[in-house]
Structure formats: structure tokens, C-alpha cells
C-alpha positions as CSV (number, residue, x, y, z in Angstrom):
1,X,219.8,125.4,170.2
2,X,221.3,123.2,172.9
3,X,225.1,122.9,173.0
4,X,225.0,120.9,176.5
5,X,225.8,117.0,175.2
6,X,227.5,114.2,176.4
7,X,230.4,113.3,173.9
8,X,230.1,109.7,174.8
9,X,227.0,109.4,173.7
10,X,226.8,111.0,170.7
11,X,229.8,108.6,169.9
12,X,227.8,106.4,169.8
13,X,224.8,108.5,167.6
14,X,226.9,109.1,165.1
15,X,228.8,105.5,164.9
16,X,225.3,104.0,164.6
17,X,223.8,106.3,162.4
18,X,226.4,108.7,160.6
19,X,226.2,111.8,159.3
20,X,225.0,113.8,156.6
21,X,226.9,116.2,155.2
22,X,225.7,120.2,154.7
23,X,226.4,121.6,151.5
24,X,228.4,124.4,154.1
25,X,231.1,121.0,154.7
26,X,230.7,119.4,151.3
27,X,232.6,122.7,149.8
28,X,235.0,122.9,152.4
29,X,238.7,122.0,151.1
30,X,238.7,118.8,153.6
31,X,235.6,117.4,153.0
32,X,236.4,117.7,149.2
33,X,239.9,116.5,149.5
34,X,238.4,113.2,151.6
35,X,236.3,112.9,148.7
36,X,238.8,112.9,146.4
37,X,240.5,110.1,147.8
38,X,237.7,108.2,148.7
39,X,236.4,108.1,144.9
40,X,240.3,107.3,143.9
41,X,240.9,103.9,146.2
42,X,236.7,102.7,145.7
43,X,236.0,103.1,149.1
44,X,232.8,104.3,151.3
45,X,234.2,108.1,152.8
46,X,234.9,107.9,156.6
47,X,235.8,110.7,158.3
48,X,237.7,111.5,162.1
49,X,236.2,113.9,164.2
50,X,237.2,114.7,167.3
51,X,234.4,115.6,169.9
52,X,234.7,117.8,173.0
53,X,236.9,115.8,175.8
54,X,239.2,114.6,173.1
55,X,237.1,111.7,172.4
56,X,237.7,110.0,169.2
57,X,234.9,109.0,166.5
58,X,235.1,107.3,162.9
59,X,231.9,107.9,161.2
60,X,230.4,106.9,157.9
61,X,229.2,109.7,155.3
62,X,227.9,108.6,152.1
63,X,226.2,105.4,153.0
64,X,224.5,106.1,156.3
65,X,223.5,103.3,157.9
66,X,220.2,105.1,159.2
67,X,218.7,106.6,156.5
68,X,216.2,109.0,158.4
69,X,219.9,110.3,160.2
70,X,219.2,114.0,161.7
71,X,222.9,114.3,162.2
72,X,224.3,116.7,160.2
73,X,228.0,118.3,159.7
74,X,228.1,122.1,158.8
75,X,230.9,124.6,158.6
76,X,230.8,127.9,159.8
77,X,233.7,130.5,159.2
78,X,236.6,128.0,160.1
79,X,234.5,125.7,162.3
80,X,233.0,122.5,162.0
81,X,230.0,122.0,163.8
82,X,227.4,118.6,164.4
83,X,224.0,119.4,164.7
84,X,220.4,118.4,165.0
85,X,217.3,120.1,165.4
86,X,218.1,119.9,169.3
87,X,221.6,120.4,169.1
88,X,224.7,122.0,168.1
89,X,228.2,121.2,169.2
90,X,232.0,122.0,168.2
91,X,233.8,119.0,166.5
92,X,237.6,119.4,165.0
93,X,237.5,117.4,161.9
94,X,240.8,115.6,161.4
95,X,242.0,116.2,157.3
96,X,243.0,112.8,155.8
97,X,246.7,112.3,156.5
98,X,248.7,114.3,153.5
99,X,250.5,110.9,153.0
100,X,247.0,109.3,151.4
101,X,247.1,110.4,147.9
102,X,251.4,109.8,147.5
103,X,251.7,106.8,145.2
104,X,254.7,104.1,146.1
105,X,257.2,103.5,143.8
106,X,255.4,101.1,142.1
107,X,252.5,103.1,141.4
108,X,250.3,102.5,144.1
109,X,248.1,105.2,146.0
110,X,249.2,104.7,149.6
111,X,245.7,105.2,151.0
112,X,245.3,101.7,149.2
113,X,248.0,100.2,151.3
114,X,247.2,101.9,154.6
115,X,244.4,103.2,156.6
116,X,244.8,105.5,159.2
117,X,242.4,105.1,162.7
118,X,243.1,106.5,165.7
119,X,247.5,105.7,166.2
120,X,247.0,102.8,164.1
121,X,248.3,102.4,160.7
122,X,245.8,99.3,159.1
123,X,247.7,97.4,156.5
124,X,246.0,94.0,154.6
125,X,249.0,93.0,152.5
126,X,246.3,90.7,150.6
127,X,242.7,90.6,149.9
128,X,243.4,86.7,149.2
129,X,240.7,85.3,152.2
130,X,239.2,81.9,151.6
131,X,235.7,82.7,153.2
132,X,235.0,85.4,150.8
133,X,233.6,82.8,148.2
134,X,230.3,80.9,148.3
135,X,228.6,80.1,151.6
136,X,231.4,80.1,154.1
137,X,231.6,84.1,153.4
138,X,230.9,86.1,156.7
139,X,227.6,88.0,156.8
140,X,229.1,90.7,158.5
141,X,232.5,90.9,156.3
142,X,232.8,94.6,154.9
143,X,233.7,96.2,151.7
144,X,237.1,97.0,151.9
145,X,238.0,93.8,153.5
146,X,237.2,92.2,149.8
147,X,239.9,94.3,148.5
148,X,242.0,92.0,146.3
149,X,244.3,94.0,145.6
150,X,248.3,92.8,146.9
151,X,251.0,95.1,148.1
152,X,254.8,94.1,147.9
153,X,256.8,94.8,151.5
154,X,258.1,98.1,149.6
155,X,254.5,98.9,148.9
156,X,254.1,98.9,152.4
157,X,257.7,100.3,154.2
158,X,256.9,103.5,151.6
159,X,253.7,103.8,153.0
160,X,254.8,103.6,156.7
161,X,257.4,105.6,156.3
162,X,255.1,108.8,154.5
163,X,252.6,107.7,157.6
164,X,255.4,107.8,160.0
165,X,257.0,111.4,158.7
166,X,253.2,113.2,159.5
167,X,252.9,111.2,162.9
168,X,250.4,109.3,161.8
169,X,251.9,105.1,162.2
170,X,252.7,105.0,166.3
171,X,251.1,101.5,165.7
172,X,250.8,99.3,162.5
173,X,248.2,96.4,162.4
174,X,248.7,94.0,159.9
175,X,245.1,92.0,158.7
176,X,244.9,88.7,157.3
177,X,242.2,86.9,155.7
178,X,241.9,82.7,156.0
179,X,244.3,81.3,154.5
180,X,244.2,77.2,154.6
181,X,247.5,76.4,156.1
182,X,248.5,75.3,159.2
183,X,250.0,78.6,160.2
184,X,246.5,80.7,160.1
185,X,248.3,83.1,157.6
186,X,251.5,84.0,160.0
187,X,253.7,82.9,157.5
188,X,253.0,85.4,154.6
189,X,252.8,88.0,157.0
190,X,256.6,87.8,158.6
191,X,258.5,88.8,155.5
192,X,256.5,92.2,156.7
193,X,257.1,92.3,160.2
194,X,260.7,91.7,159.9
195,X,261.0,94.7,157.3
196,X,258.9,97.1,159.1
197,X,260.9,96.2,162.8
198,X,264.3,96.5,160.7
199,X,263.6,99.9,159.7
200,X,260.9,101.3,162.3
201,X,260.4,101.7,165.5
202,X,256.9,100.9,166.1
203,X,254.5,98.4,168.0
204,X,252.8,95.6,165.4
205,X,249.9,94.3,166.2
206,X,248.1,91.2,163.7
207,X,244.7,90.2,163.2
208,X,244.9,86.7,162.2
209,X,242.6,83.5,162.3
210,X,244.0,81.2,164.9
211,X,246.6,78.1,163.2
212,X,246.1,74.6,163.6
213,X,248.4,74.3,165.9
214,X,250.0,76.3,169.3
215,X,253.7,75.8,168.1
216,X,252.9,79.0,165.6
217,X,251.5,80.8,168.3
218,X,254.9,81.2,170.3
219,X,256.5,81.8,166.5
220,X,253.8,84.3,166.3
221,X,255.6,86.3,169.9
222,X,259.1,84.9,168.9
223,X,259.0,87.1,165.5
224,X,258.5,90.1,167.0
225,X,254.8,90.7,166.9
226,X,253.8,92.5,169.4
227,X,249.8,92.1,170.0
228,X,248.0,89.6,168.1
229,X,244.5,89.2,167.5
230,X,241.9,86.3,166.7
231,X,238.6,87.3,165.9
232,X,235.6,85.4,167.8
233,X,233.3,88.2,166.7
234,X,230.3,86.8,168.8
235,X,230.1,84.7,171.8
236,X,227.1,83.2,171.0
237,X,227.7,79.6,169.6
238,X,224.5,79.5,167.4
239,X,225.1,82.7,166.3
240,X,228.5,82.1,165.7
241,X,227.5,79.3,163.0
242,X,224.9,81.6,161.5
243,X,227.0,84.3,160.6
244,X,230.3,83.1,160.4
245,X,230.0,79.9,158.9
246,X,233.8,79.6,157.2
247,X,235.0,79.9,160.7
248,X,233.0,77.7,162.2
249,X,233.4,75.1,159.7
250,X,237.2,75.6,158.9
251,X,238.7,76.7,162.2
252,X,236.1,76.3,164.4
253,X,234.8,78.0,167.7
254,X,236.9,75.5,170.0
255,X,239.6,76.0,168.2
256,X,239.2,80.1,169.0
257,X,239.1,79.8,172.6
258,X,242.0,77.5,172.9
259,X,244.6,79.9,170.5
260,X,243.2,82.8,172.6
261,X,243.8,80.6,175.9
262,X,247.5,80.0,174.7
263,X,248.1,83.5,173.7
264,X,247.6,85.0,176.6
265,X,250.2,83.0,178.2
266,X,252.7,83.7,176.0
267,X,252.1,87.7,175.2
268,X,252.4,90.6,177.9
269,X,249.1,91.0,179.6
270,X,246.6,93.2,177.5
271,X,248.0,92.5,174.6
272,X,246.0,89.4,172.8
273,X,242.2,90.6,171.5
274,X,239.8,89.4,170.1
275,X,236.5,91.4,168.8
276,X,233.4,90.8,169.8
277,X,231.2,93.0,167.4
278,X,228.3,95.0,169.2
279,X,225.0,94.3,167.5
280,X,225.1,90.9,166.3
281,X,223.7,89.4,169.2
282,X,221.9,90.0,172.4
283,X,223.7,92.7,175.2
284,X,223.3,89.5,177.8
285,X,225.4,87.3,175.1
286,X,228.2,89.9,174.6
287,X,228.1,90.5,178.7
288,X,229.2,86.5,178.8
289,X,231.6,86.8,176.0
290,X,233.2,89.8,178.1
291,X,233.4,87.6,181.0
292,X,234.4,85.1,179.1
293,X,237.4,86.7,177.6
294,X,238.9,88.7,180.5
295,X,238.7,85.7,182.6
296,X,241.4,84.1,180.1
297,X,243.3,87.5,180.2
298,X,242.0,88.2,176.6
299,X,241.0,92.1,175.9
300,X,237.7,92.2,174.4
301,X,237.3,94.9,171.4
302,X,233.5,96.2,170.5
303,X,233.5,97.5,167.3
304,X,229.7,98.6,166.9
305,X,227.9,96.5,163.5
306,X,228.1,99.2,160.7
307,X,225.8,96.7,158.5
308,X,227.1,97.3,154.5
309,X,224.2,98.2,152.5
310,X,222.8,95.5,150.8
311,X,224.2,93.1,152.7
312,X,222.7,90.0,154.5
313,X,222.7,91.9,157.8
314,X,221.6,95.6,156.5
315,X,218.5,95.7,158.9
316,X,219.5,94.2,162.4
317,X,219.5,94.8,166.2
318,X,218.9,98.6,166.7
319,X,221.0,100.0,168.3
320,X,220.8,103.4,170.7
321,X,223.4,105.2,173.2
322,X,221.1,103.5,175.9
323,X,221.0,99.9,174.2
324,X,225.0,99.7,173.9
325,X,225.8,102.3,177.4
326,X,225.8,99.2,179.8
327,X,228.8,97.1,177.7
328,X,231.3,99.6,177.7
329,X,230.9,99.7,181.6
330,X,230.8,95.9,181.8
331,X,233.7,95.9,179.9
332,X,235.3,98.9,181.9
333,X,234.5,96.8,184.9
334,X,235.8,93.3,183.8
335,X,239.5,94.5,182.7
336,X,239.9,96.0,186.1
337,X,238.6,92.5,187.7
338,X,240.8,90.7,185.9
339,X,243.5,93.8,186.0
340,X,244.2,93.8,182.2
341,X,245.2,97.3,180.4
342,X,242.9,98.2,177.7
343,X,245.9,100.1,176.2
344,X,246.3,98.3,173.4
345,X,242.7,99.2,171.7
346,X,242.6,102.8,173.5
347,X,243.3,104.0,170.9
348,X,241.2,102.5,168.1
349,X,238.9,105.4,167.2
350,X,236.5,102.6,165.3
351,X,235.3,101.3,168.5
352,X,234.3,102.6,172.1
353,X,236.8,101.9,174.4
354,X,236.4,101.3,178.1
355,X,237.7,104.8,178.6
356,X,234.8,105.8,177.2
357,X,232.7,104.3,179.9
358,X,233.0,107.7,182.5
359,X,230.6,109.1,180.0
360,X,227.7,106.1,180.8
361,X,228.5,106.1,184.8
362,X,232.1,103.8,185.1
363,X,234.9,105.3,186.8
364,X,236.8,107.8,185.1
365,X,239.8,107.3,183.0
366,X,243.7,106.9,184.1
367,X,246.0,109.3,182.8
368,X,246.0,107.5,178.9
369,X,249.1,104.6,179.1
370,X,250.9,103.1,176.3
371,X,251.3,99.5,175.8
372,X,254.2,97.4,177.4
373,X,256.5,97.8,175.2
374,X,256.3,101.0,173.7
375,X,259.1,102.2,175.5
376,X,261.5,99.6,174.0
377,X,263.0,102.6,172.0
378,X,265.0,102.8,175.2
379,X,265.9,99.4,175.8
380,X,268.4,96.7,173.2
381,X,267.4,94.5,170.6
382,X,268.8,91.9,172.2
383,X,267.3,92.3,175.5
384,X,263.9,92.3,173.6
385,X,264.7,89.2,171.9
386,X,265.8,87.2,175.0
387,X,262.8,88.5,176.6
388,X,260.5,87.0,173.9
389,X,262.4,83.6,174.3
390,X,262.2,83.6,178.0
391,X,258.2,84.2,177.7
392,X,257.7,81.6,175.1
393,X,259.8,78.8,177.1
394,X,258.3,80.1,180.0
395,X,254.8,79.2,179.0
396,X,255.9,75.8,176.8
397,X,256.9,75.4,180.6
398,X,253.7,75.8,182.2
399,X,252.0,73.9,179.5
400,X,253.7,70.8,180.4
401,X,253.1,71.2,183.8
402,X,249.7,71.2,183.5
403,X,250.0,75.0,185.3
């Protein structure tokens, strides 16, 4: 059996078409501890591995999205192993975090209240999103996005704080659904972020829809946010209205590209995203929306399409290592064109970052960097908050002068 493989591409193998699991793993004390919890919070089991060259992957386990998979995870002694009938290759598989199965004061179980990928904490204080309902719901939307479950502030400082004691919360990304206001949701998410920079000293990043108008995308900076995100999810326009028909009808894709435009102004370089999701429409489409994107300063984020069985989108593009190579090294090559850090997604095991792209013939990685601001531990509140004022006049500046 071979043992030669490029991690890189069996990333991507095992993002596309999971994993099945040997009945050597299912009896293992991690495998049945991820169970466990997966069962106790109603969610599909995901589980971290970690291939050769440290390289990060999220896969999917009990709903595999290709059901003829010949991926399959075995244990040996103390060793987890991937393997095909071709293949066989050392993977270290990351235990879910010991905070996941602690409840909160108020009863919660904090796996619930926050997911753990990569360095990111993922918190959605509410499952309250307005496209869920009738035919403005996304095609693509996934399970546990339809979680409508709420959690209080307290719900979620407990639940950083457990994360944060096992190393687990260098990053916490707050997710919003559409909320009609004016605001795109900001507002009920600020209550958190003041909390969570009160008593920790992490980097917030939100994933928000874009507001109405650009005044609460300097609040957005001003609040202490540190990266913010608004979804386009695919460049193309007709596609766009096919599969994400709340947005296009509520917010609109205009409306995307201008809050994106703006946000880049006002943020640190590298630090506004916006995902375009890898699958859902044509390489050639996704190499514009790249383009696109970087041009405006905007870091694209390619999450690959997991499609949710059943759904409207379960059968779509296929996908393969050499169908979805090419993008990462477009992307690799359009941040250094435009000379925006990917830092801020680097590590995001979910998706394939353009540090990935060494393994499909781009240049090899720089020694890994943290965002801009990560090494605020060393500077003063109030030289953080003067700089956030400065950037936001700065750019109300430059808007005015047609600049």
C-alpha cells in the first residue's frame, strides 16, 4: 500500500467526499466521545484531522456527501490512519475540545453555543434569520445554521472562557442571520462584542449581511470588531438570484459590493471577507469573483459546497482535487497582486486556504503570520480606540473627497 500522497490534495478528497469510519475508529474513545456529543447538540459529526505538513481538514462522517466514498479512517494500536485501497497515510485526529460537553450556568451544553474550527471559536447568538422561511431561504443554507436556539451574553462569555482555558478561542466569530433592520444585524450583536473585549483578549471577527446604510459600517470598526464579513457567496449574478434569492431580493447584489467596497476602507487591510463558496458555479465565474474581490482589497474565502442531504443542491458540480487545484493558486496569486494577507482565514480549517496552494504548484507559504492586531495585548486600550477613530474619519474623509 502506497503511503507517498500529497496532503493538499487529499484535503480536498476528503472535504468533497468524507470519510467512512472503520469499526477499528468507531470504538476508539474519541470517535465515541465525538459521537456523544454530536447526538447531544442534533448535529451531523465533523471531525479535525490533521494531515502530514500540519495541514488542517474538517470532514464530514455520518452523512457523506459521496456515497460510493473509499476513504476510510482506521486505528491501529494508538494511531489513526486514512486509507483506500491505494493508500495509507498517518493523520492525528484532534479529540473534541474537553470544554464541549460543560453546560453554562443556565443549562446549556456549550458545544451548542460554540464550535470550534481551526483558532476560531464560531458563535450564532440566534438562529432568528429571516430567509430561512418560504422562498427567500438559501439553497445552500446548512443544518446547523437553522439552529433556533438563543444564547444570553453569559451563555456565551462561559463558553469562551472554558474555550479559552484549553487554547481553543485565539479567535471568536460571531454569525448572524438577516435580520430586517437597517443595521444588517450589528446591533444585537454589540451587547456581545463589548462583553467578550471587556473580559478577553481575543480578535472578533462577524459575519453579517451588509446594512442599509455605510454609517453602521464605520460603527461596525468603531465597536471594536475586528474583521467583518459579508457573504456574496457567488459571483455570478444569475446564479446569485437562483440560489440566494432572500439576498438578492432584500439586500441585494449591488448593495454587497458597495458595503464590501466601504469596508475595506475603513478596516486594516486583509481584514474584510467575503465567501465565495466553491461548487456553486463555474471555476471561470469564481476566477472573476477572485479578481473581483482582491481588486477592492476584499479577501475572498472558498469554503468547498458540502451539499446537505436532501437539500435542493444535494447533486451538483462535481468536484475533484484537479477541478478545484487551479483556484487556490488563483487565489494564492491575486492576494499577492493586490498585497493583501490571507491571515485572517489561514486558519479556518473549513476551507483551503491560499497557503494551501504550494501543494497544486503556487509558491510556498511565509512563515504563518497573525492578523494586524493580534499583538494589541501589548499595546493600550486607548491607543486602539483612537486608532479605530482615526481610520473611520479617515475614510468618511476620503469618501467626501471623491478619493
Amino acid at each position: 500500500m502506497n503511503t507517498d500522497h500529497n496532503s493538499g490534495e487529499l484535503k480536498l478528497e476528503l472535504i468533497t467526499k468524507g470519510v467512512r469510519l472503520d469499526r477499528s475508529a468507531l470504538s476508539s474513545k474519541e470517535i465515541v466521545r465525538a459521537l456523544d456529543i454530536a447526538n447531544q447538540v442534533h448535529n451531523p459529526l465533523e471531525l479535525d484531522l490533521i494531515l502530514p505538513g500540519k495541514v488542517l481538514v474538517n470532514i464530514a462522517i455520518q452523512e457523506c456527501l459521496d456515497k460510493e466514498t473509499n476513504y476510510r479512517l482506521i486505528k491501529e494500536a494508538e494511531d489513526f490512519f486514512v486509507v483506500n485501497k491505494d493508500l495509507k497515510v498517518k493523520v492525528y485526529l484532534e479529540p473534541p475540545p474537553k470544554f464541549y460537553d460543560q453546560l453554562t450556568t443556565s443549562g446549556k451544553i456549550m458545544a451548542k453555543v460554540g464550535r470550534k474550527y481551526g483558532d476560531y471559536l464560531l458563535v450564532t447568538p440566534t438562529g432568528a434569520c429571516e430567509f430561512l422561511s418560504g422562498d427567500m431561504a438559501c439553497k445552500y443554507c446548512d443544518v446547523d445554521a437553522k439552529n433556533t436556539d438563543d444564547k444570553s451574553v453569559q451563555d456565551v462569555l462561559e463558553t469562551i472562557e472554558a474555550a479559552s482555558a484549553e487554547g481553543a478561542a485565539e479567535f471568536v466569530c460571531i454569525n448572524v442571520g438577516y435580520i430586517s433592520s437597517d443595521d444588517g444585524g450589528i446591533s444585537m450583536v454589540l451587547p456581545f462584542v463589548k462583553e467578550i473585549k471587556k473580559n478577553f483578549d481575543v480578535l472578533i471577527c462577524v459575519q453579517a449581511q451588509p446594512p442599509k446604510t455605510d454609517e453602521w459600517i464605520d460603527l461596525t470598526y468603531a465597536s471594536g470588531i475586528d474583521s467583518l464579513a459579508y457573504n456574496l457567496e457567488v459571483y455570478d449574478e444569475e446564479i446569485f438570484n437562483k440560489i440566494a434569492p432572500g439576498k438578492m431580493s432584500l439586500v441585494g447584489r449591488d448593495r454587497y459590493f458597495q458595503a464590501l467596497a466601504r469596508a475595506a476602507k475603513v478596516f486594516p487591510s486583509g481584514a474584510i471577507v467575503s465567501n465565495l463558496i466553491v461548487g456553486l458555479e463555474p471555476v471561470e465565474s469564481t476566477f472573476k469573483g477572485i479578481d473581483i474581490l482582491t481588486a477592492m482589497g476584499v479577501v475572498p474565502t472558498l469554503p468547498i459546497f458540502r451539499p446537505v442531504p436532501g437539500s435542493d443542491l444535494e447533486s451538483h458540480i462535481d468536484l475533484t482535487p484537479e477541478s478545484l487545484s487551479p483556484i487556490y493558486v488563483h487565489l494564492q496569486n491575486a492576494l499577492k497582486r493586490n498585497r493583501l494577507s490571507s491571515s485572517w482565514i489561514s486558519h479556518f480549517n473549513v476551507v483551503v486556504n491560499a497557503i494551501d496552494a504550494h501543494y497544486f504548484g503556487g509558491e510556498a507559504p511565509v512563515k504563518r503570520q497573525w492578523p494586524t492586531g493580534l499583538k494589541s495585548k501589548k499595546r493600550s486600550k486607548l491607543a486602539l480606540n483612537l486608532r479605530r477613530r482615526l481610520r473611520v474619519r479617515t475614510a468618511e474623509d476620503n469618501e467626501s473627497t471623491g478619493l
